[in-house]
LODOMAR-415695 format. One record per residue (C-alpha): residue in three letters; x, y, z; residue number from 1. Coordinates in nm, 4 decimals. Example, Ala and Ser with C-alpha at 12.3 -4.5 7.8 and 13.67 -1.06 7.14 Angstrom:
2
<node residuo="Ala" c1="1.2300" c2="-0.4500" c3="0.7800" num="1"/>
<node residuo="Ser" c1="1.3670" c2="-0.1060" c3="0.7140" num="2"/>
***
This chain:
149
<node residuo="Unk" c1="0.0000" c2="0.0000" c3="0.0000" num="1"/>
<node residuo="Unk" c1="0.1257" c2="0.3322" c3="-0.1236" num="2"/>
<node residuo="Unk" c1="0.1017" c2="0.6097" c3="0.1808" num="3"/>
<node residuo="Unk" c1="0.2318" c2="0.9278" c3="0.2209" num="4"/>
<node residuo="Unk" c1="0.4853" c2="1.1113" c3="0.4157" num="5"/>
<node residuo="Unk" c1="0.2236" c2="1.2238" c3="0.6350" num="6"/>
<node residuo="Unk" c1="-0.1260" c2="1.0322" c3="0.6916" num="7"/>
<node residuo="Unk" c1="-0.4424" c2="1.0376" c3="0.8936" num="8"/>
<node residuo="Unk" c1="-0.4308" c2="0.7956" c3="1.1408" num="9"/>
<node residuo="Unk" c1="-0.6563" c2="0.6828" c3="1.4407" num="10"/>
<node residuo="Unk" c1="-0.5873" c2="0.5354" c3="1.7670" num="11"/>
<node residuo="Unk" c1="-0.9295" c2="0.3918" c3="1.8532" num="12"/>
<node residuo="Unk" c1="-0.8539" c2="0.2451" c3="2.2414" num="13"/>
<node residuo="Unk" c1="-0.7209" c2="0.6047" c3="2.2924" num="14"/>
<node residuo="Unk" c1="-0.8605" c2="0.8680" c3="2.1200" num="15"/>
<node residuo="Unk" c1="-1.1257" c2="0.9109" c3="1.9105" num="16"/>
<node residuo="Unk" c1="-1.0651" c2="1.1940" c3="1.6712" num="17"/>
<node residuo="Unk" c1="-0.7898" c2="1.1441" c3="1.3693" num="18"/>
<node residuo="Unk" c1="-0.4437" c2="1.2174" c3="1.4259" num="19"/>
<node residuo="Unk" c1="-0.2046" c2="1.3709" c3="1.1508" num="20"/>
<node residuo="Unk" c1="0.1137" c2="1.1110" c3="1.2078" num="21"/>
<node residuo="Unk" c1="0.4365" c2="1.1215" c3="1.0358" num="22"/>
<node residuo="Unk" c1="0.5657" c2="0.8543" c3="0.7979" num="23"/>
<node residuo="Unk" c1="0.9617" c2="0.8240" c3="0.8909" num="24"/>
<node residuo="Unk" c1="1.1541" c2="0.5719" c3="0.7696" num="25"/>
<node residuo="Unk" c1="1.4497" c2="0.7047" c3="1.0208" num="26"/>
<node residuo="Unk" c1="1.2991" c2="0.5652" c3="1.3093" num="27"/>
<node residuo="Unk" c1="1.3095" c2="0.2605" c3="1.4290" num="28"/>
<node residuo="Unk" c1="0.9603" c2="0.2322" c3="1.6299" num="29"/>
<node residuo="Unk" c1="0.6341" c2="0.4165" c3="1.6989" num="30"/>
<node residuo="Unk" c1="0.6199" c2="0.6931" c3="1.8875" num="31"/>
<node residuo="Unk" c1="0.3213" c2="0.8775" c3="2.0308" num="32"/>
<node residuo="Unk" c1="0.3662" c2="1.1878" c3="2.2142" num="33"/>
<node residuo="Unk" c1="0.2140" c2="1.2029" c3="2.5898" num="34"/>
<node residuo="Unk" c1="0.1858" c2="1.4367" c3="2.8959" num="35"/>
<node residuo="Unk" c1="0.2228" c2="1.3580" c3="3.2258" num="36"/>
<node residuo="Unk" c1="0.3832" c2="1.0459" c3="3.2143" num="37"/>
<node residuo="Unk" c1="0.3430" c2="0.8410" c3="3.5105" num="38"/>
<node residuo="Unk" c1="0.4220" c2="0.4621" c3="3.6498" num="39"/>
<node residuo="Unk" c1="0.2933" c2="0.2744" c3="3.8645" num="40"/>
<node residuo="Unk" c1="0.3172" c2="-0.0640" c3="3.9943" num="41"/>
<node residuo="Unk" c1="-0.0282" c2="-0.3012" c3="4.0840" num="42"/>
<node residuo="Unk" c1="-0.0577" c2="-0.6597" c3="4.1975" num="43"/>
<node residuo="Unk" c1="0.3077" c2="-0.7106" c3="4.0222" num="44"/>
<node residuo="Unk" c1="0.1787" c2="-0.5464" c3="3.6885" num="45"/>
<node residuo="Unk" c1="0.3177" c2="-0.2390" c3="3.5353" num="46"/>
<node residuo="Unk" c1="0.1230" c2="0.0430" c3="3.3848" num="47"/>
<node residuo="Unk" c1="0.1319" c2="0.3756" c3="3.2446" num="48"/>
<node residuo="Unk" c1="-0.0785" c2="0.6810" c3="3.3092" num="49"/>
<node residuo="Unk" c1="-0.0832" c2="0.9540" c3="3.0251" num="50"/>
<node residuo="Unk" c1="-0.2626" c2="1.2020" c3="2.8553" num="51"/>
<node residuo="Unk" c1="-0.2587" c2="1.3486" c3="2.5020" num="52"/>
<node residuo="Unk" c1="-0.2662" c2="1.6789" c3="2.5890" num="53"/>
<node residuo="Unk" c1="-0.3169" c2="1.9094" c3="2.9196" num="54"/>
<node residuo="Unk" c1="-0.7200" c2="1.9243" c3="2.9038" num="55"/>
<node residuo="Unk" c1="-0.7618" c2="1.5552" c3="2.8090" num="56"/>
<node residuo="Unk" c1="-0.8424" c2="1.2919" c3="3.0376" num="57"/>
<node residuo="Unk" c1="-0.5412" c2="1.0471" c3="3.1883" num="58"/>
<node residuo="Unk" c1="-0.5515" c2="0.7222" c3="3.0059" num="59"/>
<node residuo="Unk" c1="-0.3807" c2="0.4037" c3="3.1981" num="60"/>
<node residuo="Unk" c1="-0.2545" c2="0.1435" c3="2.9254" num="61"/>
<node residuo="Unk" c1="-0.0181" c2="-0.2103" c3="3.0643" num="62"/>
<node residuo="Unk" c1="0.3117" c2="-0.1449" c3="2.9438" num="63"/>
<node residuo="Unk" c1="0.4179" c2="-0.3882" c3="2.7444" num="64"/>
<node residuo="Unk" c1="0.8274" c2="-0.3512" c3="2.6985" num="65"/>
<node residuo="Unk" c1="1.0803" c2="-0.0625" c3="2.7978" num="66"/>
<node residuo="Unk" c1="1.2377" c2="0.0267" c3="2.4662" num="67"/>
<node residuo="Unk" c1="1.5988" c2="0.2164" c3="2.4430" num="68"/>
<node residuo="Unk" c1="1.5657" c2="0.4848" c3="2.2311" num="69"/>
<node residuo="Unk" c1="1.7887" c2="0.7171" c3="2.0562" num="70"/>
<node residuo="Unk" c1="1.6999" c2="1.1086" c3="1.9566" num="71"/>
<node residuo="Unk" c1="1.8003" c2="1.3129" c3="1.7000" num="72"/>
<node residuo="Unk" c1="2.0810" c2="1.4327" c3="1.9080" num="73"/>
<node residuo="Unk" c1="2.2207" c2="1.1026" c3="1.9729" num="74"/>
<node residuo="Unk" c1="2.0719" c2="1.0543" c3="2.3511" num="75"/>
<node residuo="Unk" c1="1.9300" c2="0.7665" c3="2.4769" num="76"/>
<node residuo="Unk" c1="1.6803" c2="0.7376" c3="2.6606" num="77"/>
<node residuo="Unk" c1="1.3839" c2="0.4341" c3="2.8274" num="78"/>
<node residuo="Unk" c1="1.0340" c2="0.4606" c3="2.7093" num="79"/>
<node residuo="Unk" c1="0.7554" c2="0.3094" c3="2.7863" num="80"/>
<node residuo="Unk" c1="0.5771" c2="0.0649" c3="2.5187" num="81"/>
<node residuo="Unk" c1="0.2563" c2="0.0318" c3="2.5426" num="82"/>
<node residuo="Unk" c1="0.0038" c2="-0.1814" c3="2.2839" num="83"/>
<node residuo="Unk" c1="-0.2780" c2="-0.0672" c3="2.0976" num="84"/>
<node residuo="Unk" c1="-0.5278" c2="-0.0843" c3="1.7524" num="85"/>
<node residuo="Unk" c1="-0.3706" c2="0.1812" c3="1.4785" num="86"/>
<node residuo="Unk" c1="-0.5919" c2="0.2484" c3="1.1666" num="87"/>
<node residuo="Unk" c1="-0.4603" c2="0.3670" c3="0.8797" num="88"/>
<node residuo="Unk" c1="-0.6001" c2="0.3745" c3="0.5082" num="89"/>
<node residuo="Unk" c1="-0.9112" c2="0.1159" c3="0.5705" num="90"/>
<node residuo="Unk" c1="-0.7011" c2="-0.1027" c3="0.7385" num="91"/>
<node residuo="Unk" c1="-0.6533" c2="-0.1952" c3="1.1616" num="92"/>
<node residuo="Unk" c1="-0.3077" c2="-0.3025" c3="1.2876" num="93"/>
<node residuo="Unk" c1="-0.2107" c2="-0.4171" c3="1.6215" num="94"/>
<node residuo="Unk" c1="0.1158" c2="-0.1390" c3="1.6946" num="95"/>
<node residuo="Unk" c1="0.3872" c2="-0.1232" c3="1.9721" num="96"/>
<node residuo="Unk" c1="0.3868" c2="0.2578" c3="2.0158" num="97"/>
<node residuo="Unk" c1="0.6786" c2="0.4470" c3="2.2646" num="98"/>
<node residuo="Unk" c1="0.5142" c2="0.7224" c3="2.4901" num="99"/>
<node residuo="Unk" c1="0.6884" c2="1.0160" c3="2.4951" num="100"/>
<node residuo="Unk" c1="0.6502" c2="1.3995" c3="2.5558" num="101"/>
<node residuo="Unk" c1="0.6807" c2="1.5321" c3="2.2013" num="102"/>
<node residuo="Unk" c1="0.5242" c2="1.9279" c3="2.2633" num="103"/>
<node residuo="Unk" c1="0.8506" c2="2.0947" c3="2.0661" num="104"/>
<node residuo="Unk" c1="0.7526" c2="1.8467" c3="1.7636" num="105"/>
<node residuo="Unk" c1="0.5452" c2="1.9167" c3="1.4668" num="106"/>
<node residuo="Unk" c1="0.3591" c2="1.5435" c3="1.4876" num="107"/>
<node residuo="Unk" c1="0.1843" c2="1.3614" c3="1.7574" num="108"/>
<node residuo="Unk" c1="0.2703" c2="1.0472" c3="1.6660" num="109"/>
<node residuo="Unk" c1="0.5690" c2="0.8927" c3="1.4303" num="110"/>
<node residuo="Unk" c1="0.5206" c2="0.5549" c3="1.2584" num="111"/>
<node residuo="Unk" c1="0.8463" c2="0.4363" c3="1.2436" num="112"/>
<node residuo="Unk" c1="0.9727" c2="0.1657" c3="1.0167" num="113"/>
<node residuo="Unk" c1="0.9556" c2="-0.1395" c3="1.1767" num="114"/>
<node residuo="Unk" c1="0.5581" c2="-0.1172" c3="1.1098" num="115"/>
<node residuo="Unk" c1="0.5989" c2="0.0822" c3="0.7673" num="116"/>
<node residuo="Unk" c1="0.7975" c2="-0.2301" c3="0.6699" num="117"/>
<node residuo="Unk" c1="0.4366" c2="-0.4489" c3="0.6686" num="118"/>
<node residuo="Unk" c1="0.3374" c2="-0.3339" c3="0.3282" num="119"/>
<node residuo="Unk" c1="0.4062" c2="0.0482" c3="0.3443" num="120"/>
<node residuo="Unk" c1="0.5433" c2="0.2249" c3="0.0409" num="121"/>
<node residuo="Unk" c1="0.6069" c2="0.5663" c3="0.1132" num="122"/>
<node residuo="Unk" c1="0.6108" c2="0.8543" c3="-0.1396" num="123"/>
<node residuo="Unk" c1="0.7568" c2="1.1307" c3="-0.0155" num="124"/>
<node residuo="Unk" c1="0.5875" c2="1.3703" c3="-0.2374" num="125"/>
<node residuo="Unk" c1="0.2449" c2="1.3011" c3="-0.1114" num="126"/>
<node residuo="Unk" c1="0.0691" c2="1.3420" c3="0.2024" num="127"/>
<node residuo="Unk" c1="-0.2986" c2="1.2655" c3="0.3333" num="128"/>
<node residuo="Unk" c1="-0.3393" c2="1.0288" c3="0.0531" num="129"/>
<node residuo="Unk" c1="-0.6029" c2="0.8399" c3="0.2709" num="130"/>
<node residuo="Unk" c1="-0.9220" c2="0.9739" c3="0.4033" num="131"/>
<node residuo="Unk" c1="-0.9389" c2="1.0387" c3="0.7793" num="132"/>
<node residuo="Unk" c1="-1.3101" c2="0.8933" c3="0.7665" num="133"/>
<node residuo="Unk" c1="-1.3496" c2="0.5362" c3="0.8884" num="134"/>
<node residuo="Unk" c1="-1.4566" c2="0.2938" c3="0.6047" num="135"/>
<node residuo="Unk" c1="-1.6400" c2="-0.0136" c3="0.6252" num="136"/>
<node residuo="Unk" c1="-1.5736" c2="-0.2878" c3="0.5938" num="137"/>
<node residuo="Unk" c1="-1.2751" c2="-0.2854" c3="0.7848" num="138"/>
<node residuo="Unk" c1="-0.9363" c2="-0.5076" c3="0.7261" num="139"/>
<node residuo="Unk" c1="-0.8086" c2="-0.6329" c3="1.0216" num="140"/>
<node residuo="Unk" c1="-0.4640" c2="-0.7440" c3="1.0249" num="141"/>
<node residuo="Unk" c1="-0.3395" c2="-1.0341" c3="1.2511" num="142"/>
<node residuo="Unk" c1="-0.1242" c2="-0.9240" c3="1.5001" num="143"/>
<node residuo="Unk" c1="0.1618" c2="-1.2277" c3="1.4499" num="144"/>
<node residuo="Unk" c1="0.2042" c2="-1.0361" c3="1.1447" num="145"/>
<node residuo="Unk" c1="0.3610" c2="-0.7368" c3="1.2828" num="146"/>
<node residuo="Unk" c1="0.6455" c2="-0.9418" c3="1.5372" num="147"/>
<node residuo="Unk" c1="0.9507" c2="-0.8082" c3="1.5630" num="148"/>
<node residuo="Unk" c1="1.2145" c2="-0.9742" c3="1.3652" num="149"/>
***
């Protein structure tokens, strides 16, 4: 599937209104940006409280993985990985996404290439190629499809 360097995107289990994410094939992994990032620690289990932005309500997600990550400048740093549906162009994908506070960035949220590389072609001289409106029927794809490898 041919996207764009920038598509409409939704996060249903999160937030219901379309998101603008960025197509970069520079990243490694997802990354959505959150406020107020917060751990905590129940019955053995590890979670994450977050919000989107500073008048949204906190959303608490399982983490799934700590992920290393390296910035543009070369830092590292831990984030949190938390799982979650992703729709993009008619279709639903199970996605890893990386929580992290991204307010000096033009994006929310950065689909990096380990999911591009499921059947993503990007052309960088497009953008919004897909409608943000929610088609039916809807093509869900298996999340074994989208391991790590």
């Amino acid at each position: 599937m041919i996207i764009g360097w920038r598509e409409w995107v939704r996060l249903p289990d999160i937030e219901s209104n379309p998101i603008k994410a960025k197509t970069d094939t520079g990243a490694w992994s997802n990354t959505l940006h959150a406020l107020d990032i917060l751990i905590e620690d129940k019955n053995n289990k590890h979670y994450v409280k977050f919000k989107l932005g500073q008048n949204h309500k906190v959303i608490t997600r399982p983490i799934l993985r700590w992920r290393k990550v390296r910035n543009t400048s070369g830092q590292e740093s831990l984030r949190p990985v938390i799982n979650t549906k992703l729709e993009i162009a008619g279709r639903d994908y199970q996605v890893e996404i990386c929580l992290q506070d991204r307010s000096k960035m033009r994006h929310r949220i950065i689909l990096g290439r380990n999911f591009l590389r499921h059947g993503f072609i990007v052309n960088p001289s497009r953008q919004c190629m897909h409608s943000m409106v929610r088609t039916e029927p809807r093509i869900i794809i298996n999340n074994s499809e989208l391991t790590d490898n």
